[in-house]
DRENDO-1510 file (C-alpha; in Angstrom, 1 decimal, always signed):
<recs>
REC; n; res; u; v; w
REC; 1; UNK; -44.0; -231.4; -21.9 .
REC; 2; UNK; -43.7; -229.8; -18.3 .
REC; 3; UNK; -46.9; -232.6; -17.4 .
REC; 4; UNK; -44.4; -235.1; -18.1 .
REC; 5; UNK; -41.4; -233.5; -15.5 .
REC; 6; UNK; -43.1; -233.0; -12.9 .
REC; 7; UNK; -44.3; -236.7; -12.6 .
REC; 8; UNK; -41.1; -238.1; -14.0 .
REC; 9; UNK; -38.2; -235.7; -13.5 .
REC; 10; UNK; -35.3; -237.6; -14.5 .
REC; 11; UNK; -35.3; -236.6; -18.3 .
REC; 12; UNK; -33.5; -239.9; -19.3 .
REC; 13; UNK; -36.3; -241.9; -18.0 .
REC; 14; UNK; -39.1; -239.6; -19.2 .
REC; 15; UNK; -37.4; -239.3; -22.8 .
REC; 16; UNK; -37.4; -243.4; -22.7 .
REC; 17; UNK; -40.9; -244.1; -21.4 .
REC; 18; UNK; -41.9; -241.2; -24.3 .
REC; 19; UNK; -40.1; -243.6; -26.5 .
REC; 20; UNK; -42.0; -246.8; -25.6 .
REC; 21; UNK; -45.5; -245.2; -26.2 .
REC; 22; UNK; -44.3; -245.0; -30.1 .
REC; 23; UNK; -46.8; -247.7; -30.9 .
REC; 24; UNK; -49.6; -246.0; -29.9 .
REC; 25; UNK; -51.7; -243.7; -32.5 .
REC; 26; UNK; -51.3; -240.0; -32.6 .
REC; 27; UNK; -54.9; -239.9; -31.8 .
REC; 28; UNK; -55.1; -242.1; -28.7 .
REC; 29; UNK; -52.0; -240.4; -27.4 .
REC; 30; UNK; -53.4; -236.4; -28.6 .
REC; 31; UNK; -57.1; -237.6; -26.8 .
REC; 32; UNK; -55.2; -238.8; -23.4 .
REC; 33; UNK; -53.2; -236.0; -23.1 .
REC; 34; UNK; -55.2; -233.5; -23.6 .
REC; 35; UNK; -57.3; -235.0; -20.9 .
REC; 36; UNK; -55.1; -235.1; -18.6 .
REC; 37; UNK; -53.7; -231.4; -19.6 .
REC; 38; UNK; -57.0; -229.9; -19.2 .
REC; 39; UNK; -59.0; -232.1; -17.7 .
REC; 40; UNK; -61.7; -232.2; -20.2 .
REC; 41; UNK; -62.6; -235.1; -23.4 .
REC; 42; UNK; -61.4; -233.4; -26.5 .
REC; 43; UNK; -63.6; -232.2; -29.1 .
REC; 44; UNK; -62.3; -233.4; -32.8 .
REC; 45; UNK; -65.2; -233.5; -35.0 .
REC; 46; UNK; -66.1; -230.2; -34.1 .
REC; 47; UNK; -63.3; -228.3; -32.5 .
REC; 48; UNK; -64.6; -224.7; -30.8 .
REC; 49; UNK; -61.8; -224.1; -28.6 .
REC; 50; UNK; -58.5; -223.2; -29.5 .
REC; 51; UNK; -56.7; -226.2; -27.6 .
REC; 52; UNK; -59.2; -228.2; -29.6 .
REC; 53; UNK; -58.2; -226.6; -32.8 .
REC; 54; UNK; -54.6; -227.3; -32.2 .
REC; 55; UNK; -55.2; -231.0; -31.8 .
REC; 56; UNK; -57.3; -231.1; -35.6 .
REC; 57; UNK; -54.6; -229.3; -36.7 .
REC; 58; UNK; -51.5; -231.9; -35.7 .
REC; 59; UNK; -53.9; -234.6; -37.1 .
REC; 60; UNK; -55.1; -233.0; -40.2 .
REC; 61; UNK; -53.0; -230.3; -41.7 .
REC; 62; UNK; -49.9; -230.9; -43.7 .
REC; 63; UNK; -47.9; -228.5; -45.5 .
REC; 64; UNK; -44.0; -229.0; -46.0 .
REC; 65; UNK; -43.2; -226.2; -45.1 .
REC; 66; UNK; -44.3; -226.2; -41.6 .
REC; 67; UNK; -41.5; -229.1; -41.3 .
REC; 68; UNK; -38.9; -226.4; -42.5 .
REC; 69; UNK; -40.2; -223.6; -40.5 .
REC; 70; UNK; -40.4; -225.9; -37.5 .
REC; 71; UNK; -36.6; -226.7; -38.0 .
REC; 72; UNK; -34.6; -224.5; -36.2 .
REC; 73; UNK; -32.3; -224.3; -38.4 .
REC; 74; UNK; -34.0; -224.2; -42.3 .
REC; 75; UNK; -36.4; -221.4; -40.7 .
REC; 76; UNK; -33.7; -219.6; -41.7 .
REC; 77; UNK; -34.5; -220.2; -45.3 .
REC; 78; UNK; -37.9; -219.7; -45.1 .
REC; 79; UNK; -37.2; -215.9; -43.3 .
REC; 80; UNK; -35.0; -215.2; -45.9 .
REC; 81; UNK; -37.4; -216.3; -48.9 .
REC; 82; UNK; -39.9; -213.6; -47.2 .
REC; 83; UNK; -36.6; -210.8; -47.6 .
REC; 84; UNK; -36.5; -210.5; -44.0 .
REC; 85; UNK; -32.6; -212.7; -43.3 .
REC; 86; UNK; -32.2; -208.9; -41.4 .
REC; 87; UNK; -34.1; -210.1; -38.4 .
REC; 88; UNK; -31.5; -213.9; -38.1 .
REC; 89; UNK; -29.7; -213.6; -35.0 .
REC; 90; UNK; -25.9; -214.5; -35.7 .
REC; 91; UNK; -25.3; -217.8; -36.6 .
REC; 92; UNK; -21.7; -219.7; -35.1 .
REC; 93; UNK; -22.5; -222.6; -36.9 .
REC; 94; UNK; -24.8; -225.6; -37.8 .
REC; 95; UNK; -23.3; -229.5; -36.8 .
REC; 96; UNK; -24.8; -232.9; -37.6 .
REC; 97; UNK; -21.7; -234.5; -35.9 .
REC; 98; UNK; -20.5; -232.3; -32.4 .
REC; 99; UNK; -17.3; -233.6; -32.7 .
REC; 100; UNK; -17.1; -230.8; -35.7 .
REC; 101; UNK; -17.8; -228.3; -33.1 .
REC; 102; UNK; -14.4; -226.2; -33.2 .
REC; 103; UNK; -15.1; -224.7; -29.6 .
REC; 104; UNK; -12.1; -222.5; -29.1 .
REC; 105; UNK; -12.8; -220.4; -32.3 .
REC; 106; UNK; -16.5; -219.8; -30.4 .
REC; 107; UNK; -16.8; -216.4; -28.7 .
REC; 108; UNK; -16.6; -215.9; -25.0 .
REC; 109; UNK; -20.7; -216.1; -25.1 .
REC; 110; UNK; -23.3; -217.9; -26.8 .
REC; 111; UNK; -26.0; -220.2; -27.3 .
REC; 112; UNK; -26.2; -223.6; -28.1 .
REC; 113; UNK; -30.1; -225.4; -29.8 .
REC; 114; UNK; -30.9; -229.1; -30.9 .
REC; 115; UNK; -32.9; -228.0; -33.9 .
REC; 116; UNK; -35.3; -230.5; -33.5 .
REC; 117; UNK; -36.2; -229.9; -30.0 .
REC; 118; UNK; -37.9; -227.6; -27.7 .
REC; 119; UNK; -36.8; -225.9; -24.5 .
REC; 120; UNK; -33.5; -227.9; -25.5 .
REC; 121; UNK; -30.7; -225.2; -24.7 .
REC; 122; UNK; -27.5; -224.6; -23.5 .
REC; 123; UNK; -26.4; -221.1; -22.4 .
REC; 124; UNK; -23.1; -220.7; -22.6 .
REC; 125; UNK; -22.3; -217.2; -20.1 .
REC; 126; UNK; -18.6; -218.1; -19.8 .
REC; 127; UNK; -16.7; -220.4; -22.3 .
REC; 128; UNK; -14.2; -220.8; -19.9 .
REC; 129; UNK; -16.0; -222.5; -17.4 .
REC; 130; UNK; -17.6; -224.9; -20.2 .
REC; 131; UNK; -17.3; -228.9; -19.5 .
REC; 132; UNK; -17.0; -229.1; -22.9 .
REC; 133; UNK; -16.9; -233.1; -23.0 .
REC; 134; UNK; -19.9; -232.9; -20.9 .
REC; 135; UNK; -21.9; -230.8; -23.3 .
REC; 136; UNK; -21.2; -232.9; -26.0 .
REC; 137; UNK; -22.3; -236.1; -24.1 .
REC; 138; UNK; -25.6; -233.7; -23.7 .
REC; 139; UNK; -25.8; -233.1; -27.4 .
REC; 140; UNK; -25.7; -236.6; -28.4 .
REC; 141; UNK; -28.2; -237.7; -26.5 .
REC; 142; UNK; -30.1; -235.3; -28.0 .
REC; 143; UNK; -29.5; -235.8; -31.7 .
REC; 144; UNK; -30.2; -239.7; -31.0 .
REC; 145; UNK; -33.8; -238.8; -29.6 .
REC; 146; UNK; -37.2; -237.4; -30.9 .
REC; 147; UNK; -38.9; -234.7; -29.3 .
REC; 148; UNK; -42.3; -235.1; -30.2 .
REC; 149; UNK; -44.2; -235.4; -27.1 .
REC; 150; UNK; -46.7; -233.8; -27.9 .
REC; 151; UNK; -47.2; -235.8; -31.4 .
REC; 152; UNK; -47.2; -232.5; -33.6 .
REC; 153; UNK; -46.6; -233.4; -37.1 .
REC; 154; UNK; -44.2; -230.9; -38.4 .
REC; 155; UNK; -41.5; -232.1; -36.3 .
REC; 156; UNK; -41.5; -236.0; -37.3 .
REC; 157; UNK; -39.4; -235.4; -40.1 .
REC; 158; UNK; -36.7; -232.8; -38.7 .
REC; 159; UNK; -33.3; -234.1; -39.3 .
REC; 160; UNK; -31.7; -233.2; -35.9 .
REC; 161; UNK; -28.9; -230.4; -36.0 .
REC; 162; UNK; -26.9; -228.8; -33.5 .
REC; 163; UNK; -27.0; -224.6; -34.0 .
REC; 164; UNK; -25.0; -222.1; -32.2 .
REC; 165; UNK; -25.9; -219.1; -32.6 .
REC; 166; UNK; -25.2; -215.4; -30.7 .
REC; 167; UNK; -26.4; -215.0; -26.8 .
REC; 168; UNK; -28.5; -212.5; -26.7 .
REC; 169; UNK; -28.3; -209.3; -24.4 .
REC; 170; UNK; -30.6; -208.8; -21.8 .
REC; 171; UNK; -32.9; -205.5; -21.4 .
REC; 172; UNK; -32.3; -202.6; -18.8 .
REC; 173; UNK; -35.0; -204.9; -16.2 .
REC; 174; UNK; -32.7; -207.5; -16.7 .
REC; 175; UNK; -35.4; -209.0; -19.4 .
REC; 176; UNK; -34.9; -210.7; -22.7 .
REC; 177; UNK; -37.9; -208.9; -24.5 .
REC; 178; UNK; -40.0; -211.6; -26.2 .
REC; 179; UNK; -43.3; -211.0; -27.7 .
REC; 180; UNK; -45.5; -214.2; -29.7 .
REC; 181; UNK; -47.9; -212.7; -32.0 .
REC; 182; UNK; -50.9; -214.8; -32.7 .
REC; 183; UNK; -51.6; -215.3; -36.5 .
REC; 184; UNK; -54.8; -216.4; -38.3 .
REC; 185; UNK; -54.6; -216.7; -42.0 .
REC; 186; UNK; -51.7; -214.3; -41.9 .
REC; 187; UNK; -53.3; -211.8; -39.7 .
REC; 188; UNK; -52.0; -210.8; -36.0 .
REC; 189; UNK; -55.1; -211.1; -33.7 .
REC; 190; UNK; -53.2; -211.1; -30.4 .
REC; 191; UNK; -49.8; -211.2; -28.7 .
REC; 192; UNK; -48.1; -212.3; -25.5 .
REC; 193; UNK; -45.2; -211.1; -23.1 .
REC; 194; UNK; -43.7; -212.0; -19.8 .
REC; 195; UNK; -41.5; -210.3; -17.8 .
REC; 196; UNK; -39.4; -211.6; -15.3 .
REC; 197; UNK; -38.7; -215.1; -16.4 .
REC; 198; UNK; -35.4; -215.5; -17.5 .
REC; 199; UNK; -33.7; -216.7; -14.7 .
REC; 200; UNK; -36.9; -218.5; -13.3 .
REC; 201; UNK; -39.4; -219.3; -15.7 .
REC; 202; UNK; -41.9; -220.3; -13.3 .
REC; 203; UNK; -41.4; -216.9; -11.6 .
REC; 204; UNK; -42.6; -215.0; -15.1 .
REC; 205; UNK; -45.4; -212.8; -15.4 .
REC; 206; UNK; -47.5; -213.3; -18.4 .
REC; 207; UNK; -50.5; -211.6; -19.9 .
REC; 208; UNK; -52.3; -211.3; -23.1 .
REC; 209; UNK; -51.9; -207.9; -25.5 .
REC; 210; UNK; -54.4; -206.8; -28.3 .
REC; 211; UNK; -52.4; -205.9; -31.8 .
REC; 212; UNK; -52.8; -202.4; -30.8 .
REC; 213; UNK; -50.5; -203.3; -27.2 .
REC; 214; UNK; -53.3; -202.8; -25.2 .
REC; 215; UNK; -53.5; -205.0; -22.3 .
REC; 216; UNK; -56.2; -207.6; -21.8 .
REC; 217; UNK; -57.2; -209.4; -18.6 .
REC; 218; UNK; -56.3; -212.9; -20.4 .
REC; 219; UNK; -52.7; -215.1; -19.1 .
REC; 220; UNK; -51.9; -218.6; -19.0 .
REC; 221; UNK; -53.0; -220.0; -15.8 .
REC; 222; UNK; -49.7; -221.3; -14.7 .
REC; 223; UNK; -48.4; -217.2; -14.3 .
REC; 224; UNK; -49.3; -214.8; -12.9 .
REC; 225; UNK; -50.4; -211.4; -14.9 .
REC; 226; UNK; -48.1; -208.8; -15.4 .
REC; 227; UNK; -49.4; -206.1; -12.9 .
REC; 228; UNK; -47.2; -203.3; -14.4 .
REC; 229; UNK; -48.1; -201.0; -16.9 .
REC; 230; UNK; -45.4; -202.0; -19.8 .
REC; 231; UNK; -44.4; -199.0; -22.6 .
REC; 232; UNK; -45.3; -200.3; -26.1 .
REC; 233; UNK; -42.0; -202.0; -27.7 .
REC; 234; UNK; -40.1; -199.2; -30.4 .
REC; 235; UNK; -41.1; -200.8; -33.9 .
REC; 236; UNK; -44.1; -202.6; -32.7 .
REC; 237; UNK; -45.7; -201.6; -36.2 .
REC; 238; UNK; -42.9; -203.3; -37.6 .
REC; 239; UNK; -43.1; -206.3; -35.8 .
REC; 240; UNK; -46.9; -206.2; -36.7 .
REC; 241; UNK; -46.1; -205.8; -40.6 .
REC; 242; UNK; -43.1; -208.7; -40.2 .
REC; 243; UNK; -45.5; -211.2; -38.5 .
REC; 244; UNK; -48.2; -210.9; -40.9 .
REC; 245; UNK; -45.8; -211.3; -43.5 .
REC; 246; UNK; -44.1; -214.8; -41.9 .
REC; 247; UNK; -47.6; -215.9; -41.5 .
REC; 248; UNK; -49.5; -215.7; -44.5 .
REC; 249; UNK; -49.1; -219.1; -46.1 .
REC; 250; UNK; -50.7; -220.8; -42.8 .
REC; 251; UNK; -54.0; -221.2; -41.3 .
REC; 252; UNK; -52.5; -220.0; -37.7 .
REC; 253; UNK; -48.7; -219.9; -36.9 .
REC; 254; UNK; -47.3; -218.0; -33.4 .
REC; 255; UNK; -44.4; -215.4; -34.8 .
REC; 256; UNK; -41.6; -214.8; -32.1 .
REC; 257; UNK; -39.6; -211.8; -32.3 .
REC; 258; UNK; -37.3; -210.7; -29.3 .
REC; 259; UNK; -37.5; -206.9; -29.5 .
REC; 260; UNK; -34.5; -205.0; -27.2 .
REC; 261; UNK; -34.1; -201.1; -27.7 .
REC; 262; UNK; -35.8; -201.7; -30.7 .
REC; 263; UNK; -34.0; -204.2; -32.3 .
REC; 264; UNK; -36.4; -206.8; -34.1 .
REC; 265; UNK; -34.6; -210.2; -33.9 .
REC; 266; UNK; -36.7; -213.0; -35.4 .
REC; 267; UNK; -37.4; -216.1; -32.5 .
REC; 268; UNK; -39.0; -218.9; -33.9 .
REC; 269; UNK; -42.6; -219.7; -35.4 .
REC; 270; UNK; -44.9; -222.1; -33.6 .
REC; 271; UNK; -47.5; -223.8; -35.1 .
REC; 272; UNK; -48.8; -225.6; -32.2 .
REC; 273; UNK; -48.4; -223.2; -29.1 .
REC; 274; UNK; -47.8; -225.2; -26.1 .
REC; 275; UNK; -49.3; -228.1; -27.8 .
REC; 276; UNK; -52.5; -227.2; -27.6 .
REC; 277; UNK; -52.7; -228.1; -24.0 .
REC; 278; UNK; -52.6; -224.5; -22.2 .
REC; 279; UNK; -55.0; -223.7; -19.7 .
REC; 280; UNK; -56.1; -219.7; -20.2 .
REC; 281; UNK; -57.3; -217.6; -17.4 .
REC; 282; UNK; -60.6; -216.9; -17.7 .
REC; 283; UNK; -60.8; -219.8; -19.3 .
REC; 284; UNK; -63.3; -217.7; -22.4 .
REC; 285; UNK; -60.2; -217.1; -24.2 .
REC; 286; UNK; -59.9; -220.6; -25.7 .
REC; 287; UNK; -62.9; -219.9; -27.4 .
REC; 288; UNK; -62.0; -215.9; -28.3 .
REC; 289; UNK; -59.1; -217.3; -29.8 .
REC; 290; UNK; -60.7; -220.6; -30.9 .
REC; 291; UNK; -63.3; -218.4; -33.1 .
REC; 292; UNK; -60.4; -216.9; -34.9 .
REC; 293; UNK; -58.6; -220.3; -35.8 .
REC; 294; UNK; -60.5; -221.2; -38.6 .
REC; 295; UNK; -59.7; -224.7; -39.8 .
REC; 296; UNK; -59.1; -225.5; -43.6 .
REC; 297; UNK; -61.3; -228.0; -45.2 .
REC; 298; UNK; -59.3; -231.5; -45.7 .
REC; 299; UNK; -60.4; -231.6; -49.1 .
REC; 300; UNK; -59.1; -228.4; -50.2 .
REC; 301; UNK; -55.7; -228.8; -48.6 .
REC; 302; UNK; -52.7; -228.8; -50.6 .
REC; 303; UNK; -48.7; -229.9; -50.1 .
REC; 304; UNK; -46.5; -227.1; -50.4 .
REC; 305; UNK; -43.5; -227.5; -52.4 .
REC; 306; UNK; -40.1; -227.2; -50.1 .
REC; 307; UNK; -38.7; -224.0; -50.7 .
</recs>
């Protein structure tokens, strides 16, 4: 997604053009992006990196409920199936039509998704200086187009929603604590964190954590490493123990959890981190993760029944 705004960075335009490549295979489109991501021919008959895993996976794997956990909304169902609905954040409300959306009865504060999107959010700091008419112009255009661009299978068949849910509190550093745990066949194999990225996400600091939250000398190339020594997170056992738990019905899924004094609030579950197109420094960790990933055989996979 980010490829796309910095060559095109009027969204309208960039959703439209996104739209008019519709015609083209999943395969054709996965194969030139990733190219042009990465700068390397992509590997599909037999996938060693991770990036290369991702891409078998958006072509090959199907299981229903990666559709529900990839809505951000029914996740909800699915976290709560696994006795864990005390990790939801607050929810306002859920809206197919934003004209339903009674905004005076909303708190002072909050959070608006499209649950069929990504990195489509509206932070809401001060209701009282909300153009309300213009965020609703905002969230029609985004229930009237499809995310996809990265053509990831479990999100062709979200019905898009409008959520509002609680804004969370920020962290003594000014942070919102957010660490992705890396699961394989519902084991945690590694993590991620950044600091200092929520009021300028290219500005973050990113690196790479072992499930024991011991630093490693792995980030995504487009950050810089974190180059303080960070305290391990209160109930990062727990966190451990709920991830493995969210994860074990899927070959690899990335569990979110935002973490603040110790309070485990589930994030979101990933089944294609950045869409397979990140670019690790040193680039070996696409293959250390890559030799974790492994990939289901076609023949033996199964539908799973919606929860």
């Amino acid at each position: 997604m980010e490829i796309y705004k910095k060559i095109i960075p009027n969204q309208k335009l960039r959703l439209n053009l996104l739209k008019l490549s519709d015609k083209i295979s999943d395969k054709k489109i996965i194969k030139a992006q990733y190219f042009v991501k990465t700068g390397r021919f992509l590997n599909l008959k037999n996938p060693v990196r991770y990036t290369e895993k991702i891409q078998w996976y958006k072509l090959n794997y199907r299981n229903q409920n990666m559709v529900n956990c990839s809505d951000k909304y029914l996740v909800r169902d699915y976290v709560k199936s696994k006795n864990l609905g005390k990790l939801l954040n607050d929810l306002y409300g859920v809206y197919q039509n934003v004209d339903d959306i009674d905004f005076e009865s909303l708190p002072n504060e909050f959070i608006i998704k499209a649950t069929h999107g990504s990195g489509t959010n509206i932070i809401v700091k001060d209701k009282t200086n909300l153009d309300i008419s213009k965020v609703k112009q905002t969230l029609n255009e985004w229930l009237k187009l499809k995310f996809n661009y990265g053509r990831e299978w479990a999100y062709y068949d979200i019905k898009p929603k409008i959520i509002i849910e609680k804004l969370l509190a920020r962290d003594h550093n000014n942070d919102l604590p957010d660490y992705k745990f890396f699961c394989f066949n519902g084991k945690v194999e590694y993590l991620y964190t950044m600091i200092d990225y929520v009021d300028d996400h290219s500005a973050g600091k990113c690196s790479f954590f072992t499930k024991d939250f011991k630093q490693l000398p792995y980030k995504r190339s487009e950050y810089k490493a974190i180059d303080i020594s960070l305290d391990k997170p209160k109930n990062f056992d727990e966190m451990i123990k709920f991830s493995e738990i969210l994860s074990k019905d899927f070959p690899h899924v990335r569990v979110d959890f935002y973490n603040i004094n110790g309070n485990i609030i589930f994030g979101e579950l990933t089944f294609y981190n950045a869409s397979g197109y990140t670019k690790f420094d040193p680039d070996e960790f696409d293959y250390i993760l890559g030799e974790k990933f492994q990939l289901p055989q076609i023949e033996s996979i199964v539908e799973s029944e919606n929860l």
